[in-house]
Each structure stands twice: as C-alpha cells, then as structure tokens.
N, C-alpha and C positions, 0 to 999 in steps of 0.2 A: 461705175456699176450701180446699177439702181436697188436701191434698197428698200422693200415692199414689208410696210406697216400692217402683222396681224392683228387684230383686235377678238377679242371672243365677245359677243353679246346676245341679251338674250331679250324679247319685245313679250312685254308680259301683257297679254288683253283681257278684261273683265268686263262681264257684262251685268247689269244688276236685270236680273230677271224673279218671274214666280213660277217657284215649280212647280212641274208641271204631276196632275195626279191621275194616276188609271183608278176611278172611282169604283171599278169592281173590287179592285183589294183592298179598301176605307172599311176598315170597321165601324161601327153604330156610333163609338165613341168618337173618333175621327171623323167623323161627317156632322155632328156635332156641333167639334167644334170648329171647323172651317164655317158651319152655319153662325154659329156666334159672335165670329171672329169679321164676316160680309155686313152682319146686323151694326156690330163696334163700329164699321169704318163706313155705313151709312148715319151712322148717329154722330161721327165727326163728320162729316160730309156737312149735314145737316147745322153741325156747327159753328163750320167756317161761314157758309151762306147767310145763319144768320149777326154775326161777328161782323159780316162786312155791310148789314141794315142795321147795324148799330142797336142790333135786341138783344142786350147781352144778356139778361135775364136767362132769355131763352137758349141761349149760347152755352149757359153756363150749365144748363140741364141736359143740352144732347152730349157734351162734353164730360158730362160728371156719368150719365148712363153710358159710352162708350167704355169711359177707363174702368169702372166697374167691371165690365166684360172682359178688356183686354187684360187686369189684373189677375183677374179668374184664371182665364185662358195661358196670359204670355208672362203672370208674374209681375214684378213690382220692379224689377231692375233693368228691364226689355227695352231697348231701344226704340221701339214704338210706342208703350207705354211713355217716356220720357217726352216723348213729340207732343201724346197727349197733356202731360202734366204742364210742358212750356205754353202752351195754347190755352187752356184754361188760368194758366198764370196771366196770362197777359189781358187775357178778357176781366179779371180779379181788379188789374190793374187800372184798368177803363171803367171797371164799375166802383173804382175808390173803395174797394176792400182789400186794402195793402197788407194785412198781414197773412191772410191768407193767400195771395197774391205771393209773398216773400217765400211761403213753405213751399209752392208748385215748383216754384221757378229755382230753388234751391235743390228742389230732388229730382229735375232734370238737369241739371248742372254737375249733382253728383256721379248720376249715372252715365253720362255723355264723360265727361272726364276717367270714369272707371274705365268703361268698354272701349273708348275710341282715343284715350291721349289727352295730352294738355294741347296742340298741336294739331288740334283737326278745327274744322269750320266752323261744326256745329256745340264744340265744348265753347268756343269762340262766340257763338251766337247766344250762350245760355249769359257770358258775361257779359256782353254786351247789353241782354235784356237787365240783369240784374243790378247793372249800371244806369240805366232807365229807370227804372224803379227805385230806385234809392234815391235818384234826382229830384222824381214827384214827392219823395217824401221829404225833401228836405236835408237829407244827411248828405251834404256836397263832396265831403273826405272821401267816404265810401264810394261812394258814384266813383267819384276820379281815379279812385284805388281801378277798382274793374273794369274802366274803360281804358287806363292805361295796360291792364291783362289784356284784354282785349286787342288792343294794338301790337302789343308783342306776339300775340299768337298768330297775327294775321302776317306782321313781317319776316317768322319762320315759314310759314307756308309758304311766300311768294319766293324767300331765298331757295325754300325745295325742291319748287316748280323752275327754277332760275336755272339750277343743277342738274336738273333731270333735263330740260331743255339743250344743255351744254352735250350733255351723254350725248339726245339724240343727235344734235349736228357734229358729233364726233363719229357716230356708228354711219350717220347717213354719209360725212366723206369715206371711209374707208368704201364704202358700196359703188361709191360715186368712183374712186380710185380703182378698185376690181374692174369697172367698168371700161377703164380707160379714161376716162375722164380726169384727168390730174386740174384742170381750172376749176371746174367744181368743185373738185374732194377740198384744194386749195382753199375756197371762198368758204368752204360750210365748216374747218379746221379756224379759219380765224373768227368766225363766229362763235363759236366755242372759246377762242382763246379771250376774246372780249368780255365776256360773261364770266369766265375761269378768273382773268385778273384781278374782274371788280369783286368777287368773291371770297377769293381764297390769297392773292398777290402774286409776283412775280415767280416766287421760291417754289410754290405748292408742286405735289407730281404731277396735279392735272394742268397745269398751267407749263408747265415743263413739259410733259408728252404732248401738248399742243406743237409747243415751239419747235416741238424735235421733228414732228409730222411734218408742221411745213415746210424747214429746214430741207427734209430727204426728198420732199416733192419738188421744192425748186432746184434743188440738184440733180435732181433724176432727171428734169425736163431741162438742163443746161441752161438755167439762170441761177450765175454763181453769185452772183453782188446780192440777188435777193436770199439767198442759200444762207450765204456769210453774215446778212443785217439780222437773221431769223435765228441762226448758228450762236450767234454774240449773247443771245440772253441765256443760253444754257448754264446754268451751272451746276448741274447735279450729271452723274453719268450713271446712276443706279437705273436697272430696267425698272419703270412705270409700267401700272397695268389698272385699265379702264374698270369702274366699278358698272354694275348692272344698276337700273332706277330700281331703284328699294320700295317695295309698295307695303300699307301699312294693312297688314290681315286682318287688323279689327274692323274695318270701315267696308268689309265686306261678308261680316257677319249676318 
C-alpha cells in the first residue's frame, strides 16, 4: 500500500521595488522631499562617476552634499544613508585620509549590523572594507580580526542558501510525486538528502524525513532492495515536519 508523503509549504516572493506615488495626494512637504531625496541620489550618482576617474577630491564633495541631504531627509541610521557613509569611506581611503576614512566606514558598519544582522552581505562587506583599511594602515592584528569576521559571515549565508536549497528540492519532489512522477520526486529527495547530510548528519529530522521519503517512494513503485538500503538509515520514528525558508524582514526594509 503506497504511502503518500504530505508536506505543507509555503514560496515566499519579494520584490524590491519603488513605490509607487499618485502625486495628487503629495503634500508640498512630501514633494519636497522626494525632490531632495532625486537631487541626493544625483549627487551620489555623480560620485561614483567621479570615484572611478580617480577625482576623489571631487568625489568627496558630491558625496559629502548627498549625505547632507539624505541625513536631513532619511536620518542618520538609514540604510541608504549608511551606503553613502561606506562610499565616502572608501574614497577617504584612496585619498590617504584614514581616520576619517575609519569613522565612515564604522558608522556604516554600525548601522548595517543594527538593521540587517551579523549575517547579511552587506554587514559582511562593511568588515571586509574595514579590514582593508586597517591593512593600509598598518595594523595587520586588526585587519585579520575582521577579515576573519568576514569569512564567517559569508560561510553562514552559503550554509542558509544550502538549506533553503534543500527545502526547495524537497517541496519540488513532493509536486513532482502529486504529479505522478515518483523518478523525479525520487532524484529531487536525494538532492536534498546530500546537502541535509553534509549539513546537519545522518541523525538530523531533515535528514531522516529525507530517508523516509525515499524509503516510501521506492516501496510504493515495488523496488524493495532500494526501499530496504534507504529504510536501514532510519532511526528516529518521530513524525518530521519540513520547515518553510525563513526570510530575514530586515533586508526588506
């Protein structure tokens, strides 16, 4: 008797967009500052262009009149503001003004690690620069300190992506099994069970609700030797139950 694997899941999609505004209901103040806020991101604009002609001079001025704007505007602890502070750090850095250089790059570091985690890219790129910088100055301890932050932060995101990866080729066999298709649901169950082992081991429940899926799928379709080799790694009989991919609600502030 075949025994058909529920799973509940849920495909969570995000899009990074800008809203969108009926400019009849913008107040005077509101139209403002959406104008000041066009003017900030043509003066980083302006920035970057000249940042990569190597005028930092210049760089350092459409840079310093942006966050001026944006600080008015969006505050001091803003996610955008902190984009600006790492870019003008880094231009600081190129023009051999390192300590002011040190304070940019630290207060986008601050705020990148408040708002988005230890655990995101971009808190991840603020050490990486500040690991840079410490290098040009000389303090090699320090460098190394934050470059090794750095490294760990990038090897919890690829394990998360690993996991979240697992999920989906677990959800996409159960789809593939509704279908009929038990070779598929089979192949996309031990992809997931590859990625589950090297992750979590043999014991884990996701690594077990692997085994157990293929387990009922080769028995369902009357390959009992493969049923039996898949059956032998079980050893937990507690119901497992599939998590959904966790998405982190700051990174879509």
């Amino acid at each position: 008797m075949r025994k058909t694997t529920i799973l509940v899941f849920t495909l969570l999609l995000f899009t990074a967009c800008v809203p969108k505004f009926n400019t009849a209901s913008l107040t005077h103040t509101d139209t403002k500052k959406n104008q000041a806020l066009q003017k900030a991101n043509i003066l980083n604009n302006k920035g970057v262009d000249a940042y990569r002609n190597k005028d930092y001079q210049n760089a350092i001025n459409y840079y310093q009149q942006s966050i001026t704007i944006k600080e008015r505007i969006l505050g001091t602890e803003n996610l955008n503001t902190a984009t600006s502070y790492n870019n003008i750090g880094l231009i600081y850095k190129q023009n051999k003004e390192y300590k002011k250089a040190l304070a940019y790059l630290t207060k986008a570091l601050q705020i990148r690690e408040h708002s988005l985690g230890k655990n995101n890219g971009k808190t991840a790129e603020s050490y990486n620069n500040l690991g840079t910088l410490y290098a040009t100055m000389g303090n090699t301890k320090r460098a190394i300190n934050l470059t090794e932050h750095t490294i760990q932060i990038k090897k919890n995101i690829i394990r998360k992506e690993k996991e979240d990866t697992a999920i989906s080729y677990t959800n996409l066999a159960v789809l593939e099994e509704i279908q009929g298709n038990s070779s598929a649901a089979i192949a996309h169950h031990k992809k997931a069970l590859k990625i589950n082992k090297e992750l979590f081991g043999e014991e884990h429940d996701m690594t077990q609700n692997n085994y157990k899926n293929i387990a009922q799928l080769y028995f369902a379709t009357q390959q009992y030797e493969n049923a039996k080799a898949y059956a032998s790694h079980i050893v937990k009989t507690t119901q497992t139950k599939l998590e959904d991919i966790h998405i982190n609600e700051e990174e879509y502030r």
